[in-house]
C-alpha positions in Angstrom: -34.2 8.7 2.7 -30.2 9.5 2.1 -28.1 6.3 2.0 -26.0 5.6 5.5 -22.4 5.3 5.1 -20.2 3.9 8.3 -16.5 3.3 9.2 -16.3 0.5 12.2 -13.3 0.1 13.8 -11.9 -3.0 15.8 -8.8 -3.7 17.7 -7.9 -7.4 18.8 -6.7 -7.8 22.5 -3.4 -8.9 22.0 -2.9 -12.7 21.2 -6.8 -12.4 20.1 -6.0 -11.3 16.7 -6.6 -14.1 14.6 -10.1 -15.2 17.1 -11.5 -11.0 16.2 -10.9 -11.5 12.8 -12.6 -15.0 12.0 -15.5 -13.7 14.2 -15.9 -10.4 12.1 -15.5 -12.6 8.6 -18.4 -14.7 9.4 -20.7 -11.4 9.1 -19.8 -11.1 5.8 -21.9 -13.4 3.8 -25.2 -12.8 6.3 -25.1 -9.1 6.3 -24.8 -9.2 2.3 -27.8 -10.9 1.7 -29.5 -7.9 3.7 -32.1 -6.5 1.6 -30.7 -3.0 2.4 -27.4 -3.5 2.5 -25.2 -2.0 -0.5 -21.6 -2.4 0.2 -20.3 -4.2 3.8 -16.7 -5.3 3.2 -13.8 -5.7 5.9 -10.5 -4.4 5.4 -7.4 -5.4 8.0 -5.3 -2.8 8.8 -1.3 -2.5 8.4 -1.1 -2.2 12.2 -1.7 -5.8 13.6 -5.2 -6.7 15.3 -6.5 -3.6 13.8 -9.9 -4.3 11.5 -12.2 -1.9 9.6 -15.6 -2.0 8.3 -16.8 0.1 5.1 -20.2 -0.4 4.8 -22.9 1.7 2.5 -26.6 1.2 3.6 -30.0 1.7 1.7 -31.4 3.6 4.5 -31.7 4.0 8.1 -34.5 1.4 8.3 -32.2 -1.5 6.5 -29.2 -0.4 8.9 -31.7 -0.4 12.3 -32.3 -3.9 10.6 -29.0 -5.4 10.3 -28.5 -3.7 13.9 -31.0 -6.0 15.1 -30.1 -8.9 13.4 -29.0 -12.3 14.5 -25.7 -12.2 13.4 -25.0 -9.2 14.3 -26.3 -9.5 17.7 -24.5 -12.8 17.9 -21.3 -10.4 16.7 -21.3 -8.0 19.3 -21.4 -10.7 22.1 -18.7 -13.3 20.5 -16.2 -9.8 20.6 -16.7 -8.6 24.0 -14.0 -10.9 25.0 -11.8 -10.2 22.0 -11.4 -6.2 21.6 -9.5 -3.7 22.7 -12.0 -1.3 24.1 -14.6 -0.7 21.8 -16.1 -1.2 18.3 -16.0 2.0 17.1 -18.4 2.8 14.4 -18.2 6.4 12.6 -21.1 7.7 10.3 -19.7 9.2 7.7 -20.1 11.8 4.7 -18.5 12.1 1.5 -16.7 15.6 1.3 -16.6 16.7 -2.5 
């Protein structure tokens, strides 16, 4: 199975900047223990309240995993509040 390669996007409602961001940071350390999971790191954008996700996956079967997940889950209710529309999330190819 090809490895899975994503781009998420969120955007903090304004004045909920700071809340998005501490909620997305305490993924970090759960997803990485992921048995699938090769690279998951957030970046913070020069536009303000703006957050990205790079994340490289084993498989489809580790990333349907980590979708399912407890912190994950817990995640995507603890921003509802928080974003700007929606977490985008891009799947992505390497163009050579």
């Amino acid at each position: 199975m090809p490895e899975i390669r994503i781009i998420a996007r969120a955007t903090a409602r304004q004045g909920k900047e700071e809340e998005l961001k501490h909620a997305l940071q305490a993924v970090l350390a759960p997803t990485h223990a992921e048995p699938g999971c090769k690279v998951y790191e957030l970046y913070a954008s020069d536009a303000p309240g703006r957050f990205y996700f790079y994340e490289l996956w084993k498989d489809k079967d580790a990333l349907d995993k980590h979708a399912a997940s407890p912190h994950f889950q817990k995640l995507r209710k603890t921003i509802v509040g928080l974003l700007d529309g929606e977490l985008e999330v891009n799947f992505v190819l390497q163009v050579e």
